[in-house]
SELO-810391 format. One line per 5 residues: number of its first residue (from 1); for each residue x, y, z of C-alpha. Coordinates in steps of 0.5 Angstrom, whole numbers, plus 500, padded with zeros to 3 digits. Layout:
SELO-810391
NUM> X Y Z  ... .
end
This chain:
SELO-810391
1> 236 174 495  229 171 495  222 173 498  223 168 503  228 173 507 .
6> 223 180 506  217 175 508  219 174 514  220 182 516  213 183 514 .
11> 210 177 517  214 180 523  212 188 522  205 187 521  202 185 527 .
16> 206 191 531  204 196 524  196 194 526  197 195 533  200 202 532 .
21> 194 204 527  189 201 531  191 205 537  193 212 534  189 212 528 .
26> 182 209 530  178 215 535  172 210 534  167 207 539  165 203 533 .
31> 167 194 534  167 194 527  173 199 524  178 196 529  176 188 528 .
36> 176 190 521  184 192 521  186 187 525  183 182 521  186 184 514 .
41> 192 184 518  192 177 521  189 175 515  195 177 510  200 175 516 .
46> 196 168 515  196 168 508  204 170 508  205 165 513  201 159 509 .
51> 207 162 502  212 160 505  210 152 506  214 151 500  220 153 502 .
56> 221 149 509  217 143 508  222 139 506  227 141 512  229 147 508 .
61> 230 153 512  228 161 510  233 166 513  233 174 513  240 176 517 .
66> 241 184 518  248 186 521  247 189 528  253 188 533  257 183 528 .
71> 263 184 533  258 182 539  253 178 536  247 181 536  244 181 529 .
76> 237 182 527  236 174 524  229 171 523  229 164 521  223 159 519 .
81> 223 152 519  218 147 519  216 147 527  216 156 526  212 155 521 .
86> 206 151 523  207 154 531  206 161 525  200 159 522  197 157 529 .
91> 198 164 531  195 167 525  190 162 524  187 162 531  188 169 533 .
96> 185 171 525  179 166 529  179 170 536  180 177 531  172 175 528 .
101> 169 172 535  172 178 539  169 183 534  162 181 537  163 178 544 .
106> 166 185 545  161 191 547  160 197 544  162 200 551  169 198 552 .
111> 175 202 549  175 197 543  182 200 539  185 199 545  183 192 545 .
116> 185 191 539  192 195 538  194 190 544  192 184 542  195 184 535 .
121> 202 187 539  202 181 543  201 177 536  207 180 533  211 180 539 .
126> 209 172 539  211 171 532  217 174 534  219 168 539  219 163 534 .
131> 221 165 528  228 169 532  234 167 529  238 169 534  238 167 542 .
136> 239 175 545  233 176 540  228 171 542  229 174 549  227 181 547 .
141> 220 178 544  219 173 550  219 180 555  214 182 550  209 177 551 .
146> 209 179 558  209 186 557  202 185 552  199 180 556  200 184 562 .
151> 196 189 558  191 184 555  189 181 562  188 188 566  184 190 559 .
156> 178 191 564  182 195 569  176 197 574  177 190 576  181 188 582 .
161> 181 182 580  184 183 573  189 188 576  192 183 580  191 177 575 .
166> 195 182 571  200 183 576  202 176 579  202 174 570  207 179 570 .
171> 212 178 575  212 170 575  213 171 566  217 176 568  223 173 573 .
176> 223 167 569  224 171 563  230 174 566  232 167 568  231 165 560 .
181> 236 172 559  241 169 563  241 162 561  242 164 553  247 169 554 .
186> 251 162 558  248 158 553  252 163 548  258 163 551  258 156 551 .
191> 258 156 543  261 162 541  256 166 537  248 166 539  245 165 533 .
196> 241 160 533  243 154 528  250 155 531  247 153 538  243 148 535 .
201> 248 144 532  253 144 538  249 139 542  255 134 545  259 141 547 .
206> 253 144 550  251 137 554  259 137 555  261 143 558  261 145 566 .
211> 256 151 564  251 147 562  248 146 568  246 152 570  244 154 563 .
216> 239 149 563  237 151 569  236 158 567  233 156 561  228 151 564 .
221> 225 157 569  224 161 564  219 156 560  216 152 566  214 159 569 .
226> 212 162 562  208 155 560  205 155 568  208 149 570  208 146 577 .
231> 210 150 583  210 156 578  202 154 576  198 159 580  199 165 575 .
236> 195 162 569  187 161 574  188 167 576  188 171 569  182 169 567 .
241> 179 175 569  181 177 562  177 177 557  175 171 554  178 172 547 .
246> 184 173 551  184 166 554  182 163 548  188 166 544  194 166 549 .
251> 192 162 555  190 156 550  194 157 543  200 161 544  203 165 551 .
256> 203 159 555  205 155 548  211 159 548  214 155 554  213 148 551 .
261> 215 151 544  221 152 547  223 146 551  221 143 543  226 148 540 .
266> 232 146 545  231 139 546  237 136 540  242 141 544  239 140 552 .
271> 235 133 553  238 126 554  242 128 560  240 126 568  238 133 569 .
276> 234 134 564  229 129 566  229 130 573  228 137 572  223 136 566 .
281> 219 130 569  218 132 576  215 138 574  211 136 568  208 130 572 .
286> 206 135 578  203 139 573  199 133 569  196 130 575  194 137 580 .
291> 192 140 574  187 135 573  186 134 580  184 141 581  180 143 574 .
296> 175 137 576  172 142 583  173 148 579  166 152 579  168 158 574 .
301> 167 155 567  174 159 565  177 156 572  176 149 569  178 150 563 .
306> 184 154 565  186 147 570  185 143 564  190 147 560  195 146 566 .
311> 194 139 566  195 138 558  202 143 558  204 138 564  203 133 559 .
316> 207 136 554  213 137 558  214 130 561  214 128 553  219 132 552 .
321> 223 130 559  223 123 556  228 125 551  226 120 546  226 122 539 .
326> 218 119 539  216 122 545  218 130 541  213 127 536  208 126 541 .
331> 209 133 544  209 137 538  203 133 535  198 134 541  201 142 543 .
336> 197 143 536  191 138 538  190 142 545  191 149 541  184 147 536 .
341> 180 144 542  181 149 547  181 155 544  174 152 542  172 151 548 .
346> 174 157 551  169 161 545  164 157 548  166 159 554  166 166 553 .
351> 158 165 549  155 161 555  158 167 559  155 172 555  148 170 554 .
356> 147 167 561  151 172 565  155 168 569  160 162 568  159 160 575 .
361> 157 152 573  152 151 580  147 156 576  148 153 570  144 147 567 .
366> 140 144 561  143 149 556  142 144 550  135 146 549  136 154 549 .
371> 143 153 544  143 147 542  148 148 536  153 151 541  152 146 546 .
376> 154 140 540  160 144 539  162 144 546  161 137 547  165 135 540 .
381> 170 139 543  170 136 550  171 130 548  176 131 543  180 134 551 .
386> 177 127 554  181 124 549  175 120 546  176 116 539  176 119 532 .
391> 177 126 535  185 129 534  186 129 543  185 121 542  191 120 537 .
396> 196 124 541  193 122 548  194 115 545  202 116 543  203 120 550 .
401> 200 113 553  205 108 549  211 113 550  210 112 557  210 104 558 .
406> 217 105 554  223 105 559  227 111 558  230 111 564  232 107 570 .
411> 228 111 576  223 111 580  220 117 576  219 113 569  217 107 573 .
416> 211 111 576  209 114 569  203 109 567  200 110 573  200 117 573 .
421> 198 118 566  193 113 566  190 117 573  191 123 569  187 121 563 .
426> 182 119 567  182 125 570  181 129 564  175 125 563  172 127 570 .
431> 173 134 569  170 133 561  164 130 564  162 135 567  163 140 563 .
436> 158 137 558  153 135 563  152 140 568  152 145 564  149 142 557 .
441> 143 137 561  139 137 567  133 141 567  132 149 565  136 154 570 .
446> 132 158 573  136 165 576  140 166 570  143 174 570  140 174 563 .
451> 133 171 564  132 167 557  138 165 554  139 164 546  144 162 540 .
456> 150 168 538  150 171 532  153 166 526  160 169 525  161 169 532 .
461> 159 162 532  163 160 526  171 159 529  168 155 534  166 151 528 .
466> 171 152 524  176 148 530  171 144 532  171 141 525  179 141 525 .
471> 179 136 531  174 131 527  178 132 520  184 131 524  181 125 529 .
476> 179 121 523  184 123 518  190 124 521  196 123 516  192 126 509 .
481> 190 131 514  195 135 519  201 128 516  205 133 512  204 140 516 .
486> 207 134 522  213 131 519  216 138 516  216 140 524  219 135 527 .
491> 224 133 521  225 141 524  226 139 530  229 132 530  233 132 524 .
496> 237 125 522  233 122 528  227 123 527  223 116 528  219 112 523 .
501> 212 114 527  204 111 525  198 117 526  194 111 524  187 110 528 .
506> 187 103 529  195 099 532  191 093 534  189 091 542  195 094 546 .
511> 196 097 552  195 105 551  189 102 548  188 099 555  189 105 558 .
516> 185 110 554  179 105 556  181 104 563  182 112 564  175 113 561 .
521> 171 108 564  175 111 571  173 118 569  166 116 568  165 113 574 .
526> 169 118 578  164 124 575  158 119 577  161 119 584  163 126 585 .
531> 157 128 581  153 131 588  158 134 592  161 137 586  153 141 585 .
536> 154 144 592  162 144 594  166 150 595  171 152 590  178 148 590 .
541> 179 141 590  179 138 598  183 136 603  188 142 600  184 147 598 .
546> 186 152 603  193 151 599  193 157 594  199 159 590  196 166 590 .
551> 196 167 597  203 164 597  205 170 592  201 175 596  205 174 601 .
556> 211 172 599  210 180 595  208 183 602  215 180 604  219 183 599 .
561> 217 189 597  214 191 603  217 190 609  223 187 607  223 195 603 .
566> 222 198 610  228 195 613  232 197 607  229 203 607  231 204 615 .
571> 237 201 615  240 205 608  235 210 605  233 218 607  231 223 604 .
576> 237 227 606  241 229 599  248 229 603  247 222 606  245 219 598 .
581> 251 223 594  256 221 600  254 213 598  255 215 591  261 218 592 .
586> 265 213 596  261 207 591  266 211 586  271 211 590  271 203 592 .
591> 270 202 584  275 206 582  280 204 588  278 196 587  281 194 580 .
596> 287 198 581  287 194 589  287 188 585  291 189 579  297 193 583 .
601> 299 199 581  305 203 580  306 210 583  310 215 578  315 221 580 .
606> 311 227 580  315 232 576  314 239 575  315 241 567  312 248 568 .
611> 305 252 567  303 257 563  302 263 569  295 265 565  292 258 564 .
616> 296 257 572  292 264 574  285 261 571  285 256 575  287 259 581 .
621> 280 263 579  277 257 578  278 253 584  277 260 589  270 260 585 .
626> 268 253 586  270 254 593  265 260 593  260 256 591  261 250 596 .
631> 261 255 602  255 260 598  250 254 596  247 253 602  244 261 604 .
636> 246 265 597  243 260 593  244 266 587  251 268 589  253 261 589 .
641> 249 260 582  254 266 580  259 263 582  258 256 579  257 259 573 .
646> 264 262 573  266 256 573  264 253 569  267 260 564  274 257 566 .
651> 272 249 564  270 253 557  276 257 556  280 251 559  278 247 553 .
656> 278 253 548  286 252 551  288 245 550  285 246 542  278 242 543 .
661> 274 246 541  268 242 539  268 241 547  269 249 549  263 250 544 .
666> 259 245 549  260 247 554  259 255 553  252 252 551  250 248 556 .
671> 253 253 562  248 258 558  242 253 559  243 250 565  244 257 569 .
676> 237 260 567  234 253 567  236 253 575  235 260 576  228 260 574 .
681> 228 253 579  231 258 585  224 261 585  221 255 588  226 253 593 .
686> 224 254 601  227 260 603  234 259 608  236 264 613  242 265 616 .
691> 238 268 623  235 261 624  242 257 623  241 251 628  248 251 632 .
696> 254 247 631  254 241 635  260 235 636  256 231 631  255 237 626 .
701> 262 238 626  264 231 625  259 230 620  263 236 616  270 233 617 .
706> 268 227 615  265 230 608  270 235 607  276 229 608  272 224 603 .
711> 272 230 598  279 232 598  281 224 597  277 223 591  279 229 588 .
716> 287 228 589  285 221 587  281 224 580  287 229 580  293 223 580 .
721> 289 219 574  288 224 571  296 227 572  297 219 570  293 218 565 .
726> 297 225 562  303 224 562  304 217 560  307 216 554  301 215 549 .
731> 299 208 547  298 205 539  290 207 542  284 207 538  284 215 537 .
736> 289 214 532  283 210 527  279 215 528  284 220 525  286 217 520 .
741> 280 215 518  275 220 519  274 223 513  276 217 508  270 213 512 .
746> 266 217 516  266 223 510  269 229 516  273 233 518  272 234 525 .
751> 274 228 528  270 229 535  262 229 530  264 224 527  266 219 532 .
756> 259 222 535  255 220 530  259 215 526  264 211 529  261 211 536 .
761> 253 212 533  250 207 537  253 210 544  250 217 542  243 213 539 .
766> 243 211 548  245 217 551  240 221 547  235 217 549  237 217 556 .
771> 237 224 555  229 224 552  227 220 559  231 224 564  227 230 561 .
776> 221 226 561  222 225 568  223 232 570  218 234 567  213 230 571 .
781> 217 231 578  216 239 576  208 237 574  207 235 582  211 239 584 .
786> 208 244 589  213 249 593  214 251 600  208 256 603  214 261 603 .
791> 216 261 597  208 262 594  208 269 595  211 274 590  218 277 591 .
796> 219 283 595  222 287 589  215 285 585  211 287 591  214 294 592 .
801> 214 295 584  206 293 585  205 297 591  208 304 586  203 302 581 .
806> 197 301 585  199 308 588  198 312 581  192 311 578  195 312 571 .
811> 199 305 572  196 298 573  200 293 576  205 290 572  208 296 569 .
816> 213 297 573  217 291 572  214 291 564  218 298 564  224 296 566 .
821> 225 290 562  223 293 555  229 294 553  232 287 554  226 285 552 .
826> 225 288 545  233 285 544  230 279 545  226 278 541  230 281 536 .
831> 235 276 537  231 270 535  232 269 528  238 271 529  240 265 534 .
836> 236 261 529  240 262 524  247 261 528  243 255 530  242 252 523 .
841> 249 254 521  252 250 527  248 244 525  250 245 517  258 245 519 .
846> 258 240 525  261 234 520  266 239 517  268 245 523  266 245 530 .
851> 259 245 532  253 239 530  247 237 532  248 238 541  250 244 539 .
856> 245 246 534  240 244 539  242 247 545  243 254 541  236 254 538 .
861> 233 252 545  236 258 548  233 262 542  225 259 545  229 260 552 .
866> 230 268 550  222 268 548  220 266 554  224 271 558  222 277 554 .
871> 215 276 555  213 271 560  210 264 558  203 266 556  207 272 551 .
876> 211 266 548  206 260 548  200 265 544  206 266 539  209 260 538 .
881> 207 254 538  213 249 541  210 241 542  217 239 546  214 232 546 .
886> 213 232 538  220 234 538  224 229 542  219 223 539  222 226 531 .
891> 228 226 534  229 218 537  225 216 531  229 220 525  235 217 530 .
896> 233 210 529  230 209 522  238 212 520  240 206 523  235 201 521 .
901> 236 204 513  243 202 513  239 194 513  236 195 507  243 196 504 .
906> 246 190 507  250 194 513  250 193 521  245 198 525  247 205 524 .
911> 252 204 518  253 211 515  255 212 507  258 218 505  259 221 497 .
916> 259 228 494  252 230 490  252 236 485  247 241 487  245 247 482 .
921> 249 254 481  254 250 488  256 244 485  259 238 488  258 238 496 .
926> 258 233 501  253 229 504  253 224 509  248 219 513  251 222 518 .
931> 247 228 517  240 225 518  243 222 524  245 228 527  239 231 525 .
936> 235 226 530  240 228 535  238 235 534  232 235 534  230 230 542 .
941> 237 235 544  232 242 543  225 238 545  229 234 552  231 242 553 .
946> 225 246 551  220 240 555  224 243 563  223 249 560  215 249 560 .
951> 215 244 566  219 250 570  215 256 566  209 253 567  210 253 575 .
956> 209 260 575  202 259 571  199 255 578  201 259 582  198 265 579 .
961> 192 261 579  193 258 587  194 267 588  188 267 584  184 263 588 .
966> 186 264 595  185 272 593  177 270 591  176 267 598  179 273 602 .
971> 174 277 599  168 273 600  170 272 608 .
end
């Protein structure tokens, strides 16, 4: 294998790798720490990028493939081709540009790590997106654009505005990346497989097949809304609170390109139908021509120019609605022309907004004279947007208009196309020109938050040079300059149909060059007529501006998500817990009914084979037990505890009886955990009495026939399964593989461990993580906690305890009770190596005899559980020193990097190896992965555990504290 395929890993990890660093590592408030990280990674990352040139310029493809789920195909696979490379080096280079202009807009005063960590964590989430080589993949990083540019945009949190940007970017991002999920898993159902070559080279099967409309659907959803296309284009204004180097960074060169480099990805398999060219071209055309209506009556600066985006990602998407081969190439061509004038005039945004105070245009004028080098920049940058000769925006502008007098289809739609994007053209000049002059020409302003404003510092000018530059270079030379880098991306894309086309300056007299001329004397005179009203209307363009999407989505949220909640919350919801598992029930009832509803089902002859009188008596016992609880629970909480306790003994020895074990084992551990657990809970729970019992009315009474009735027909229906499911004859099953295979494969003896650890991994690797959010939940739910003013004061038995050792002077309070544990607790504490011991013996004999991780897990977790209760928590924390969260965290990790290991060796996710390995003075022993992944299972089971543990020892803290307080205010009054 080349270093092409380990290149893409890098490229890929290093971003998330620098973001990890910047967050975790660099405690500074230092700028220049942080940027200076950033920029060594994205520069590595550019120069990473610019070596693979090679290798995909003549329509070659690099790919790195890692087995994940082969059976489901979900595999790790990246892939590079020309139109991944250059969307590549637009990532890198720009965000290596925002990296250094970031480091001076940034202040001191703001949590600058931070920034940084999040914006090289959006980078790589970016970078994701285009070199995925597998669909499910490409999803996954989509939803990680959303994620960090959510972050990204509410960096400046204390800002209303930011917060709400935020959020409605997030949830429009967020629906339309569901949407994308939903298209590529039909879109992979359709072709077989979701790697990505195998999807592009499936065009007239995908276009053919009765799935392809709603696929396309679902997949045009999740770019229009990503890329802010009409109606879903109201996101995009509204998250300019974010800083400016986000806005030049994802806002003009890569999230909202995320949505167009998608189209362009899927145009061979999805273009050149009907709908394809409704959908698009409605949408692309809305967007061009109201996106460039509105920049021109914006007065914030950001807002004009985030219009303008709109507008050219509008004219991006009717290209590719077209579905002309020439058409792609244009839109490819001006997606990297927009990237380089925008993200430009962005940065002289943000350098206008920083050395005057403000970006709103009404107080802005004559700025030329104050900073003249910044000014020429912008200017330059403006009309490369206006589409001005011999700049890049010219070119690609010039190839939209000739696509748009061709005839692609016969409707009314391209019909219209000419005058709509000459109407749009003329536009764009509008909103150019007075970006120039208002700002840049007229006389000095004069109510400036920064009185006298000035140049910025050299290198936080120089990327705004640095594009300005590009757009010149590529206006005037165009094939020597950006030629190549062009053709490998759109041969890439297009393959055998990639079309003869010119990047020369001058076609002769025809009629694109009409309508550039017409558009820019029209958006001339437009200014010109326009230019008062503009200095002194409001904001929004008239007629309509009382039409704003993000009141629309406000409303539509308040809808949903609280009024229609509140319905749904009257209607379904309480806060009664009988109610909440009563409709869980019945759902497990009708999920279980259903299937066998719609399949039919045979009853088998119920026939009685005889019973053991010990094992039919410990059931009786278990089932008296379990009846005890139900009429216990709600009055004796203790008794009913004790009671449960022994039930879950009798489901111990019921597995010990029927040969399992691995499972009795578990189950022991467990019923000793959960018990004390809950009984250290029945402390804080409100107080029952059986004095203040409310009658037993009618409707009580039936409510309890109702409950009990659903009871018994769920447990005859959980018992007739059951009986079924025993009695049958065993079928060629799945467990016959494991028995044979556990040892050869898996490299035990104990089936049960091997299944969990090996041939069943990955289950293992969810349940464990559910296991460590669970634990995270308890212990945030305890943290608020607060109990019931009844159950604040200390028990009666303590009380009486405390009043004998106040009434001897000898005593203090306390003593009493410290006396009468002493000796429980002296053996306590004995126990504790003693129980670690048992522990690491249960772990080191799990993949042989019964035992494993879990086990050894809960078993240490009963030895910290003893510690705590033989001295208290304030005894057991000054002792040892237990970081729960440490523990789970090393555990998840320890898990998943076994797993990741098997890539490197050419296996699927979690596949384990085995050999035996000779030790000193013992020999040959055997060793499995299996082993490592175990210990990750061992190591989140004793941190989940211990985590619930801390959370309900710390309750008592409080409360101490709170009798503390209340005792102090006493003695003051």
């Amino acid at each position: 294998m080349t270093a092409g395929p380990f290149m893409l890993v890098a490229l890929l990890l290093l971003p998330f790798a620098g973001s990890i660093l910047s967050v975790f590592f660099l405690r500074t408030a230092s700028r220049r720490l942080p940027a200076g990280l950033a920029g060594l990674v994205v520069l590595f990352s550019l120069l990473l990028t610019a070596s693979l040139y090679p290798q995909v310029s003549d329509g070659g493809v690099v790919r790195f493939n890692a087995q994940w789920l082969p059976q489901l195909g979900l595999d790790l696979t990246l892939r590079m081709d020309g139109f991944a490379w250059i969307f590549s080096m637009l990532i890198t280079a720009i965000g290596f540009l925002v990296i250094l202009y970031a480091r001076y807009y940034m202040s001191e005063e703001d949590p600058v790590p931070r920034f940084f960590s999040f914006l090289l964590a959006f980078m790589g989430a970016m970078l994701g997106i285009v070199i995925s080589g597998n669909v499910i993949l490409l999803s996954v990083f989509w939803e990680l654009t959303s994620v960090f540019s959510f972050l990204l945009i509410s960096y400046w949190h204390n800002n209303s505005s930011a917060r709400d940007g935020a959020r409605m970017a997030l949830t429009i991002t967020g629906i339309g990346g569901f949407c994308l999920l939903i298209g590529l898993i039909l879109l992979g159902n359709i072709v077989g497989s979701y790697d990505l070559d195998k999807i592009l080279a499936s065009g007239d099967l995908i276009r053919n097949h009765q799935l392809y409309l709603p696929a396309l659907i679902f997949i045009l959803l999740g770019a229009l809304t990503k890329s802010a296309q009409f109606p879903f284009h109201f996101w995009l204004p509204n998250a300019m609170s974010a800083p400016t180097p986000v806005s030049a960074f994802l806002h003009s060169a890569t999230m909202v390109k995320a949505g167009v480099f998608l189209l362009v990805r899927f145009w061979p398999v999805l273009s050149g139908t009907y709908e394809w060219f409704w959908i698009l071209g409605v949408a692309g055309m809305s967007t061009l021509l109201l996106g460039a209506y509105f920049a021109i009556f914006q007065r914030d600066l950001k807002g004009l120019l985030a219009y303008s985006t709109i507008s050219h990602l509008g004219l991006i998407t009717t290209l590719l609605s077209l579905g002309s081969p020439l058409a792609t190439v244009a839109a490819i061509f001006h997606m990297l022309n927009h990237a380089t004038f925008k993200a430009s005039l962005f940065m002289a945004a943000g350098i206008i907004d920083h050395e005057t105070g403000t970006r709103d245009m009404r107080r802005l004028s004559g700025l030329f004279r104050f900073m003249p080098i910044t000014a020429t920049l912008a200017i330059v940058a403006s009309a490369a947007m206006a589409g001005v000769p011999l700049l890049n925006g010219f070119i690609s502008k010039e190839m939209f208009f000739a696509e748009a007098v061709e005839t692609n289809a016969d409707s009314i739609l391209d019909r219209i196309l000419p005058y709509v994007a000459t109407l749009a053209g003329a536009f764009s000049v509008a909103y150019s020109l007075r970006f120039i002059h208002t700002v840049f020409f007229g006389p000095p302003p004069t109510d400036l938050p920064i009185a006298r404003p000035h140049e910025p510092p050299r290198w936080m000018r120089f990327p705004i040079e640095f594009l300005v530059v590009l757009c010149l270079v590529v206006g005037i030379v165009p094939a020597l300059s950006i030629g190549p880098f062009l053709h490998s991306a759109v041969v890439s894309v297009l393959g055998k149909d990639t079309p003869q086309y010119s990047l020369a300056l001058w076609h002769g007299f025809s009629v694109p060059l009409l309508m550039s001329v017409i558009a820019l004397i029209a958006g001339t005179a437009i200014y010109v007529v326009l230019k008062g009203y503009l200095s002194r209307c409001d904001d929004g363009p008239p007629l309509i501006r009382r039409l704003k999407g993000q009141r629309i989505f406000e409303r539509i949220l308040v809808e949903v998500s609280w009024r229609w909640a509140r319905v749904a919350e009257r209607r379904f919801g309480t806060r009664k817990l009988q109610p909440q598992l009563r409709w869980l029930v019945v759902a497990g009832l009708g999920a279980g009914a259903l299937p066998l509803y719609l399949r039919g089902f045979e009853a088998r002859q119920f026939s009685y084979t005889g019973a053991d009188p010990i094992f039919a008596a410990l059931w009786v016992i278990g089932v008296c037990l379990a009846i005890g609880t139900a009429y216990m629970a709600k009055y004796h909480r203790l008794a009913a505890l004790m009671m449960l306790g022994g039930v879950g003994l009798i489901v111990c020895i019921t597995f010990a009886w029927l040969s399992a074990p691995d499972l009795a084992i578990t189950q022991l551990l467990v019923e000793i955990v959960t018990t004390v657990l809950i009984l250290l809970g029945l402390r804080w729970l409100p107080k029952r009495s059986e004095e203040i019992a409310e009658p037993m009315t009618l409707r009580a009474r039936s409510r309890r026939f109702r409950d009990f009735a659903l009871a018994v027909v769920c447990g005859v229906a959980i018992s007739s399964i059951a009986y079924a499911v025993m009695t049958m004859p065993v079928p060629d099953a799945i467990a016959n593989y494991f028995l044979e295979n556990a040892y050869t494969l898996g490299g035990g003896r104990n089936v049960v461990n091997v299944i969990l650890v090996d041939f069943r991994g990955f289950d293992t690797l969810g349940e464990i993580a559910v296991l460590g959010v669970v634990s995270l939940t308890v212990f945030a739910l305890l943290r608020r906690f607060r109990p019931a003013a009844d159950s604040m004061s200390m028990p009666e038995q303590q009380q009486a305890q405390n009043r004998f050792d106040d009434e001897r002077p000898e005593r203090s309070a306390g003593d009493t009770v410290r006396d009468y544990l002493l000796v429980p607790s002296v053996i306590m504490q004995w126990m504790f190596p003693v129980v670690i011991t048992l522990s690491i013996y249960l772990f080191m004999r799990g993949h042989d005899l019964p035992g494993g991780g879990f086990s050894a897990g809960l078993t240490l977790s009963i030895a910290f559980l003893l510690q705590y209760l033989a001295g208290g928590t304030r005894w057991a924390e000054d002792r040892i020193r237990i970081l729960p969260l440490r523990w789970m965290a090393a555990g998840l990790m320890t898990a998943v990097m076994t797993g990741i290991g098997a890539w490197f060796l050419g296996y699927p996710f979690l596949t384990s190896h085995t050999r035996y390995i000779d030790l000193p003075m013992i020999g040959k022993v055997p060793a499995a992965t299996a082993l490592l992944f175990d210990l990750g299972v061992f190591l989140l089971v004793v941190g989940s555990t211990v985590l619930i543990l801390v959370a309900l020892a710390h309750q008592s803290l409080r409360i101490n504290r709170l009798r503390a307080i209340e005792a102090a205010k006493s003695e003051e009054g």
